[in-house]
C-alpha positions in Angstrom: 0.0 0.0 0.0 1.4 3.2 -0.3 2.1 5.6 2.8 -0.7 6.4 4.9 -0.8 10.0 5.1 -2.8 12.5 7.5 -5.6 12.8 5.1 -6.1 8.9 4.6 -6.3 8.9 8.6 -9.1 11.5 8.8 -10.8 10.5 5.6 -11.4 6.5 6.9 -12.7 8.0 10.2 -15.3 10.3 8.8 -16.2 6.9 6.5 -16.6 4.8 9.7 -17.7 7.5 12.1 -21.4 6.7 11.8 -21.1 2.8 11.3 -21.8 0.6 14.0 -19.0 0.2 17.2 -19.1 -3.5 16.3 -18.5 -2.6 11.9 -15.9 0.1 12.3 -13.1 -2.5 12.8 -14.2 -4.3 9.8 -14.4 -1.7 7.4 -11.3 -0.3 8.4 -9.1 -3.9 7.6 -11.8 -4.4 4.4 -10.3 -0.7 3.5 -7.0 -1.5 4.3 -7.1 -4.8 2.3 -8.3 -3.0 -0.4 -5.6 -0.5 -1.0 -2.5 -3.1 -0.4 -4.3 -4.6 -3.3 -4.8 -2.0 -5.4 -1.7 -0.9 -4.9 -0.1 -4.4 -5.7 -2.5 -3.5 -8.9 -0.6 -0.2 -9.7 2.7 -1.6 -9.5 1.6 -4.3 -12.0 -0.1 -3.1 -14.4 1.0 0.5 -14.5 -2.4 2.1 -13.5 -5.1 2.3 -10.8 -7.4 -0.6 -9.8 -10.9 -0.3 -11.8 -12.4 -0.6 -8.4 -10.4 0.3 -5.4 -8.1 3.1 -6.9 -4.4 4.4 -7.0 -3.7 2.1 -3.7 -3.6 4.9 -1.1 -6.5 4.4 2.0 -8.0 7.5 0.9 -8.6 6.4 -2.9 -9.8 3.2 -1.5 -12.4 4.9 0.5 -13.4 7.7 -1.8 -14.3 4.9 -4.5 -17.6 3.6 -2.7 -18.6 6.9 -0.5 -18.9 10.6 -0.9 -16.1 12.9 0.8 -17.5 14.8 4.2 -16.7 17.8 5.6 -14.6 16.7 8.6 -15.6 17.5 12.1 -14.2 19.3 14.6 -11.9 17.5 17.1 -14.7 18.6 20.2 -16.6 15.5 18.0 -16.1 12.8 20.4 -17.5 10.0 17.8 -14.9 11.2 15.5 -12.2 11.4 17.7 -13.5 7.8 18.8 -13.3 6.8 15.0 -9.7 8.3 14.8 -8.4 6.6 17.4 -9.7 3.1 16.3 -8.4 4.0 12.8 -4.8 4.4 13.9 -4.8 1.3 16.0 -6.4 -0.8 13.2 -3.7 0.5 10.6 -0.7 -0.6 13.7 -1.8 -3.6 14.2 -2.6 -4.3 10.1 1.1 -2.9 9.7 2.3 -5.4 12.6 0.4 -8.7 10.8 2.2 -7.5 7.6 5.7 -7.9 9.2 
């Protein structure tokens, strides 16, 4: 996949922010998955997956929902979804090792 920047971060947590506790986790790895494999894609064939973009987080999210304006940090169900975004990507990175 290639490097997870700031605005893949925020952009997965405003995708999961309104899913349910229980989904968030899911999505996020599903998300992940999809953007090591689109990225495996790129490399490949020399151009973005039809489906799940360039393989960066935030393509891989973009492709099946609509960008939202992100909330402020006082949010505490997008702070919540931050959080569990970052330690979903540590421990994705820590299986990949």
């Amino acid at each position: 996949m290639r490097t997870i920047t700031h605005g893949d971060v925020t952009t997965v947590a405003r995708a999961v922010r309104g899913l349910p506790p229980d989904e968030q986790r899911r999505v996020i790895l599903k998300l992940l998955d999809r953007a090591h494999a689109a990225d495996l894609f790129r490399k490949k064939f020399g151009r973005a997956h039809p489906f799940w973009g360039n393989g960066s987080l935030m393509a891989a999210v973009l492709v099946d929902t609509r960008a939202w304006a992100e909330p402020f940090l006082s949010d505490i169900s997008y702070l919540e979804a931050l959080s569990l975004v970052i330690d979903t990507v540590l421990d994705w990175r820590r299986r990949a090792q």
